[in-house]
C-alpha positions as CSV (number, residue, x, y, z in Angstrom):
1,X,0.0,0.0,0.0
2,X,2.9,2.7,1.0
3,X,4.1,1.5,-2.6
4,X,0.9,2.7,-4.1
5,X,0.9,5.6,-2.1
6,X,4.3,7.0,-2.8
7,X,3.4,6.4,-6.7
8,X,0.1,8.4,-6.3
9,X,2.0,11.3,-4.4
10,X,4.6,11.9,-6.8
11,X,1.4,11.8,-9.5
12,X,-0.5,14.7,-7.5
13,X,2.8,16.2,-7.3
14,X,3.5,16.4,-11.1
15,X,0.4,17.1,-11.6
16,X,-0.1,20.2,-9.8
17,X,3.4,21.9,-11.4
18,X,0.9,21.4,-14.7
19,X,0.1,25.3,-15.9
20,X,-2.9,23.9,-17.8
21,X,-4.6,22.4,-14.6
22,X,-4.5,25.8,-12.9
23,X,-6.0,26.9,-16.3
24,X,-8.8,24.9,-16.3
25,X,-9.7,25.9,-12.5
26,X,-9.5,29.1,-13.2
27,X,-11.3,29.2,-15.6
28,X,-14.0,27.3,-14.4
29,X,-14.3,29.2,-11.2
30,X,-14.6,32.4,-13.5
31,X,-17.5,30.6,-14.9
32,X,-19.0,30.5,-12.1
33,X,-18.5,33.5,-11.1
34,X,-20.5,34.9,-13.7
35,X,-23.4,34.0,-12.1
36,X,-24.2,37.1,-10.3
37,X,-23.6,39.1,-13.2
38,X,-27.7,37.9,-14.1
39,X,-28.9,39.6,-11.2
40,X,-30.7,42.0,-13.3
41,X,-33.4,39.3,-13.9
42,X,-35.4,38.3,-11.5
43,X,-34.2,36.3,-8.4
44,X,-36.0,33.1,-9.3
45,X,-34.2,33.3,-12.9
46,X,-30.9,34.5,-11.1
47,X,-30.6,31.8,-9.2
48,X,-31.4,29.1,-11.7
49,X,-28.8,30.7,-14.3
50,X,-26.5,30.7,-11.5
51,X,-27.2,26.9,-10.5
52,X,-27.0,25.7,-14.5
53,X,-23.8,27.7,-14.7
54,X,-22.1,26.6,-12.0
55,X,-22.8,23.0,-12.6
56,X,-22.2,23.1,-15.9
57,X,-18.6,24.8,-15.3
58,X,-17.4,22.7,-12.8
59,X,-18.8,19.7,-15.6
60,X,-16.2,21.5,-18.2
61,X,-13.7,22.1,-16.3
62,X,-13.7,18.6,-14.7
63,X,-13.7,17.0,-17.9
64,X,-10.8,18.9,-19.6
65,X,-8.8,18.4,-16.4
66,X,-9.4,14.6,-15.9
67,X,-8.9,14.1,-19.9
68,X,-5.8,16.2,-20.2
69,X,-4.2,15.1,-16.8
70,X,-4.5,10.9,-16.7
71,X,-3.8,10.8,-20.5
72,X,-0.4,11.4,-20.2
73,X,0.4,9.7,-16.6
74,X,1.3,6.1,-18.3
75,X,2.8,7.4,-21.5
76,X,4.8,10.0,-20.3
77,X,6.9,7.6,-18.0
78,X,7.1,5.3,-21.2
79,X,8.4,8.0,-22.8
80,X,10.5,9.4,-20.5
81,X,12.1,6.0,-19.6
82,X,11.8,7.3,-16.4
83,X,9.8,4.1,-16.1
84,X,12.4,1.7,-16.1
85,X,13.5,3.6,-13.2
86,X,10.3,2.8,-10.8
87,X,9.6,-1.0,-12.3
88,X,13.5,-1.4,-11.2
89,X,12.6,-0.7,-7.7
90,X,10.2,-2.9,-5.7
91,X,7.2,-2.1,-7.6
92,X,4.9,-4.3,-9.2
93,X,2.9,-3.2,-12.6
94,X,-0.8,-3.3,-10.7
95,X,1.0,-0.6,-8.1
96,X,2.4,1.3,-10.6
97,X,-1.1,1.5,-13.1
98,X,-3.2,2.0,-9.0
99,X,-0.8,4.7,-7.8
100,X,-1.5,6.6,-11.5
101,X,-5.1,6.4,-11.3
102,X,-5.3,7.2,-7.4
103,X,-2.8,10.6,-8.1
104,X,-5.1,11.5,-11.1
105,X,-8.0,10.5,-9.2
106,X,-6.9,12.8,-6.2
107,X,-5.8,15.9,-8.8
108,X,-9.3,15.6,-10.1
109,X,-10.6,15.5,-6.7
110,X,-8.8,18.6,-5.7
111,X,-10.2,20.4,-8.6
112,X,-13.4,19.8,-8.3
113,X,-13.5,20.7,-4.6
114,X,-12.5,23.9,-5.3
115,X,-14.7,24.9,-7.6
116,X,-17.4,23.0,-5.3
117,X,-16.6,25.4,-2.6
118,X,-16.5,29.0,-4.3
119,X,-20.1,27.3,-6.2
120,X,-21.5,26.3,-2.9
121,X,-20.5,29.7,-1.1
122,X,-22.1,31.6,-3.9
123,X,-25.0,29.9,-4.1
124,X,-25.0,30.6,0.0
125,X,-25.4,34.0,-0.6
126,X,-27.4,34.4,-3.3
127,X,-30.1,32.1,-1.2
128,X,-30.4,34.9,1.4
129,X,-27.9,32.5,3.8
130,X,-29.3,29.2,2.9
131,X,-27.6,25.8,2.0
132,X,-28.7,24.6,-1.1
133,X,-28.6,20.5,-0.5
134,X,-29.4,19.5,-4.0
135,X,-26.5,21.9,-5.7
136,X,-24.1,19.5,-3.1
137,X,-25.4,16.1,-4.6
138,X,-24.9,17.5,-8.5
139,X,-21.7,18.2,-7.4
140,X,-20.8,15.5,-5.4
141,X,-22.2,13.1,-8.7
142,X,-19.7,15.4,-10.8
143,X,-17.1,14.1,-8.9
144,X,-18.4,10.5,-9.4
145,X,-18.5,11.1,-13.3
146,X,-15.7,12.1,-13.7
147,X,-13.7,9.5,-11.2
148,X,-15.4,7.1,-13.9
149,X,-14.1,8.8,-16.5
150,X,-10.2,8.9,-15.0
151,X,-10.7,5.1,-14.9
152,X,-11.1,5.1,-18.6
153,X,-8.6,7.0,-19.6
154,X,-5.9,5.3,-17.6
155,X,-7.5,2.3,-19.2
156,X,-6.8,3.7,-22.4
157,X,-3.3,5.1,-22.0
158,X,-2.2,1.2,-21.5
159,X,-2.3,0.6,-25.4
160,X,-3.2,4.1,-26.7
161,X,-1.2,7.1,-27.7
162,X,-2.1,10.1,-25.9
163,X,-3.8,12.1,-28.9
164,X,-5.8,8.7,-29.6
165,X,-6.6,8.3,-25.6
166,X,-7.7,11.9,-26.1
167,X,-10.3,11.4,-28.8
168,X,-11.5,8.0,-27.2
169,X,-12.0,9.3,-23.9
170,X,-14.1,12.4,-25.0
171,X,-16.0,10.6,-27.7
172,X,-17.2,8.1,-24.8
173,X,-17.8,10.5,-22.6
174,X,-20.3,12.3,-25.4
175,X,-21.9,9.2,-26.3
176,X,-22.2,8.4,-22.5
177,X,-24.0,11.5,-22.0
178,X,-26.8,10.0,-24.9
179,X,-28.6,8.2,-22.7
180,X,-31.9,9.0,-24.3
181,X,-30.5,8.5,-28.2
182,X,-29.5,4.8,-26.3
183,X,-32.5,4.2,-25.2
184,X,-34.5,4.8,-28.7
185,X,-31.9,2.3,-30.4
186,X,-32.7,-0.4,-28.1
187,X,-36.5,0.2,-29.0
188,X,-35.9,0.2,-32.5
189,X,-38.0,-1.4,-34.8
190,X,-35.0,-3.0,-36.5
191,X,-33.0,-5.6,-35.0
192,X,-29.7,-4.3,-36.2
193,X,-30.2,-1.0,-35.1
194,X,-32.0,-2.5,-31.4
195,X,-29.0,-4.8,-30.8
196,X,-26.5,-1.9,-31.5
197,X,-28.8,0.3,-28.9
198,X,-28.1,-2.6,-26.3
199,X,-24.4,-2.7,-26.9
200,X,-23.6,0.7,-26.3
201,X,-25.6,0.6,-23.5
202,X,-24.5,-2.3,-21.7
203,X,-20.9,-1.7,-22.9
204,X,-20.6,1.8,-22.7
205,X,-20.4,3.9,-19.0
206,X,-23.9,5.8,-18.6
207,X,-21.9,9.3,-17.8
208,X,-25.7,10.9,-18.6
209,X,-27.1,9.1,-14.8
210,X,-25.2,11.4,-13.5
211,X,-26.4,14.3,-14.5
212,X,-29.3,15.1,-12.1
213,X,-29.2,19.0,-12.0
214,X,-32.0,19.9,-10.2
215,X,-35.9,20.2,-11.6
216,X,-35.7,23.9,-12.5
217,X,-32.9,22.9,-14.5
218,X,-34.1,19.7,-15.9
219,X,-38.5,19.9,-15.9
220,X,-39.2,16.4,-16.9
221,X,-36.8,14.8,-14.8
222,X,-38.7,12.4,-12.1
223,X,-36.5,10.7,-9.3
224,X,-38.6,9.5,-6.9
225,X,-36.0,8.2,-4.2
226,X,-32.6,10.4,-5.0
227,X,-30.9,9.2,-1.9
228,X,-31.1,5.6,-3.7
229,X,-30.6,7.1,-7.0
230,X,-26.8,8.7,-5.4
231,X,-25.7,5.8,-3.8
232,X,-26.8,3.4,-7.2
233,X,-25.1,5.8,-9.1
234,X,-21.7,6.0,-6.9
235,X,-21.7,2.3,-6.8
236,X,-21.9,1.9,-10.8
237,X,-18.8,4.5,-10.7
238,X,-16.8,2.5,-8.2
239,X,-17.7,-1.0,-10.0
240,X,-17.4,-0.1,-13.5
241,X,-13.8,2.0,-12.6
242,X,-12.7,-1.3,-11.1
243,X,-13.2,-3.3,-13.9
244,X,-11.9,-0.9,-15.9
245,X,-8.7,-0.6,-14.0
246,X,-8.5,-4.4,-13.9
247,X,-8.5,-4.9,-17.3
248,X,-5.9,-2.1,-17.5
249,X,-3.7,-3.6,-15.5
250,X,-4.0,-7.1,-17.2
251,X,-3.3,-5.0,-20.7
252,X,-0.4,-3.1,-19.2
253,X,1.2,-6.2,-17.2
254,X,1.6,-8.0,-20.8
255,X,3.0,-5.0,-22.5
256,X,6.9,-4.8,-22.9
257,X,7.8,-1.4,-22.3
């Protein structure tokens, strides 16, 4: 475990000296900033710009920083040769593949807290000093999405080159987000197009359940139970990034580098 560890701190280390990371969170919180600048409508309107932006920057940011930070943890030691260095030392392939995805993992985490905060304090005020419960479980579901979504690019940057892991990663993530164009190809009247809906379905992480928003944002969405529907969607993050990982470190254990 202190193996793992010491690979995941030098990650969050390298990570953090990254000018683009501090890029992305600054430009995010900017975003988010801009909610007050809509106070000229009226309050209920104010506040549900400023709940849609907020969320929707910490989304964008989130997702460039998690795509742009765990595609290059595997290759860039490849690269480098520097990984010849750490396999040399007492450290097995499944810590080495763990310790990237936890220091990406923790980098994203860091990120998104921020902008969680300054959203979360904003929204604070704007409320007339009131907590705003539901803005904490979109974010807190961000955070899940994109932990999912580290998990997949480390997967990819076992085999992949950094450009392709790029593309993959984001077109997945899009697709993932289709949930309803998904759902009308598995009820499609042809059988072709029905068992390709299935596939993608099945095969493919469901990014879009995590995207709850709240009802002003999204009208027609219905969740009956949304402490269930949190802790259903967590657990799909944690099981599907396992398997992913997994498999990642099976691919990456058979690879001569």
């Amino acid at each position: 475990m202190s193996v793992i560890y010491a690979v995941a701190h030098q990650t969050v280390r390298e990570a953090l000296r990254r000018r683009i990371m501090w890029i992305f969170l600054i430009i995010g919180v900017f975003l988010i900033a801009l909610g007050p600048v809509f106070g000229f409508l009226s309050p209920r309107d104010s506040l549900v710009i400023l709940k849609s932006l907020g969320l929707a920057a910490i989304l964008l940011a989130g997702l460039f920083t998690t795509i742009v930070t765990c595609i290059y943890l595997i290759p860039v030691e490849i690269d480098r040769r520097t990984i010849y260095t750490v396999l040399s030392k007492p450290v097995q392939r499944y810590q080495f593949v763990l310790g990237k995805f936890i220091g990406g993992f923790f980098t994203v985490f860091i990120n998104i807290a921020a902008m969680g905060i300054v959203f979360l304090v904003m929204l604070y005020f704007q409320m007339g000093h009131h907590l705003a419960p539901d803005m904490v479980e979109g974010v807190v579901l961000t955070f899940f999405q994109l932990m999912l979504l580290a998990a997949l690019s480390i997967f990819f940057s076992t085999f992949a080159t950094p450009v392709v892991n790029f593309f993959l990663s984001f077109g997945i993530f899009m697709v993932g987000n289709l949930t309803s164009v998904t759902d009308t190809l598995t009820t499609s009247k042809s059988p072709i197009a029905a068992l390709a809906g299935r596939i993608i379905y099945y095969l493919l992480p469901q990014f879009g359940n995590f995207n709850i928003m709240n009802s002003l944002i999204h009208p027609g969405q219905n969740i009956t139970n949304m402490q269930v529907y949190i802790r259903n969607c967590i657990v799909y993050a944690i099981i599907y990034s396992s398997v992913l990982l997994a498999i990642a470190i099976l691919i990456f254990d058979s690879r001569e580098v």
